[in-house]
Every structure is written in structure tokens, then in C-alpha cells.
PLY file of the C-alpha trace (Angstrom):
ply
format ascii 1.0
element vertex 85
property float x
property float y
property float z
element edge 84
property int vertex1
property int vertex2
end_header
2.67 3.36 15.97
4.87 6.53 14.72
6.91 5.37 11.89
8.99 7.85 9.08
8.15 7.06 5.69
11.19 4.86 4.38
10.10 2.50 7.42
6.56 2.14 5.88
7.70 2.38 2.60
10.00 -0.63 3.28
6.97 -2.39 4.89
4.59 -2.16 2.43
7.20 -2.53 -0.57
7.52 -6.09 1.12
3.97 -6.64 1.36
3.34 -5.66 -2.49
6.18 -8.16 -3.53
4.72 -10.98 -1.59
1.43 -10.21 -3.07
1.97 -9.93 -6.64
2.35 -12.39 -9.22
5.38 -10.72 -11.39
8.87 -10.77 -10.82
9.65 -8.54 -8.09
11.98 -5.98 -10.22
8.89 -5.58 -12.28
7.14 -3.69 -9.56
8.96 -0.07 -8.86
7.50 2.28 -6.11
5.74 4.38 -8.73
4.63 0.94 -10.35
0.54 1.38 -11.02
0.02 -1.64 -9.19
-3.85 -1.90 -10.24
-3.63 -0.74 -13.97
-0.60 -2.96 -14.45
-2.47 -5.68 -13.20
0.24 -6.40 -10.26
-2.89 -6.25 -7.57
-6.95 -7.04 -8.26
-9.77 -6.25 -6.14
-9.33 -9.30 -4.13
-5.91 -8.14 -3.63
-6.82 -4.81 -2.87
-9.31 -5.97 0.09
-6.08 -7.69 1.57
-3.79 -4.66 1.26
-6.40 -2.79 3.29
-6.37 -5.17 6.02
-2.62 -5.82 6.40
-2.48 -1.90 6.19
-4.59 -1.35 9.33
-3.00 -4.40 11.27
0.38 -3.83 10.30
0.26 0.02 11.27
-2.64 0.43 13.47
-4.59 2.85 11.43
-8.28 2.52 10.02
-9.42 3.16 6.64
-12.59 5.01 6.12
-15.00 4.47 2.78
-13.46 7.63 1.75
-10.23 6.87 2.12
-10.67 4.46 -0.89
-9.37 6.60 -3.35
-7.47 4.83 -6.41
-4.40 8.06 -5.64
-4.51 6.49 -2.19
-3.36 3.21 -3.31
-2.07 3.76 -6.90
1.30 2.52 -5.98
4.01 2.00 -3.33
4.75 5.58 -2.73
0.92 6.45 -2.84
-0.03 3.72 -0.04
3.10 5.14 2.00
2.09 8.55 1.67
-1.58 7.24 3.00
-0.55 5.37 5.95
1.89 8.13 6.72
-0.78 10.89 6.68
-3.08 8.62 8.48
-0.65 8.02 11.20
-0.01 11.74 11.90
-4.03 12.43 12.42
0 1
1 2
2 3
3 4
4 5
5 6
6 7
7 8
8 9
9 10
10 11
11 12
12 13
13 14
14 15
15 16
16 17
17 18
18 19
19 20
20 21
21 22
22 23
23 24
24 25
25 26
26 27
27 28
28 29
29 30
30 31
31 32
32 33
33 34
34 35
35 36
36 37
37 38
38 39
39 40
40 41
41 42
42 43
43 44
44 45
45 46
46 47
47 48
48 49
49 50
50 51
51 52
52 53
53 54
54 55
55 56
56 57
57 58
58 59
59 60
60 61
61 62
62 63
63 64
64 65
65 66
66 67
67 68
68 69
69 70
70 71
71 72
72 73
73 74
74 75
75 76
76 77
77 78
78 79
79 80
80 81
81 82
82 83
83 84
């Protein structure tokens, strides 16, 4: 699935908001969903698998890099470079 970035970023901006327990203005695309305490490891376990469902893309154990998934723009950057490969 080729996708540009605002596509993805509009995905997974949808995704975050449905998965976090803040008011969704709270949470920005540079948000630091994890230090912020928007997202916990659970969380994080579910991110990765809507990621590869939603876009088709597998995640490696080095791929699980906290600048990989720091925020909205970081996990749109990730999917986006993963797609390309």
C-alpha cells in the first residue's frame, strides 16, 4: 500500500486519539506520546499491530526505536520509510 505522508499521518493521528486517555487537543503531532504518558507499553504493543495491519508493513526488533515512535510525526516518518523499502 503506497500512501504520501499526510495520508498516514492522518491515519495514525486517528489511531493515537482513539488510543489515549487525554483530551484529544492535548496530543499535537510532536506530542511525546510515551514520556507524556498519552501511550504505555501495553499501548505501544497495539500501535505496532494496527501499524502493520493498517499499512501492510512489518516491524523488525530493530525497528523498536523510541525516535521511531516518539510521536505522530515520528511513527509517520516510520511507516513512510518502511513503505518505500
Amino acid at each position: 500500500m503506497k500512501s504520501d505522508l499526510t495520508e498516514i499521518k492522518d491515519k495514525v493521528k486517528v489511531y493515537i486519539h482513539q488510543a489515549v486517555y487525554a483530551e484529544k487537543d492535548k496530543v499535537k503531532d510532536d506530542s511525546l506520546i510515551f514520556q507524556e504518558g498519552f501511550i504505555d507499553s501495553m499501548g505501544f504493543m497495539t500501535l505496532i499491530t494496527y501499524l502493520e495491519k493498517e499499512f501492510g508493513i512489518s516491524t523488525s526488533d530493530a525497528d523498536l526505536l523510541e525516535e521511531n515512535f516518539e510521536s505522530i510525526n515520528a511513527i509517520s516518518d516510520f511507516v513512510m520509510r518502511k513503505l518505500m523499502n
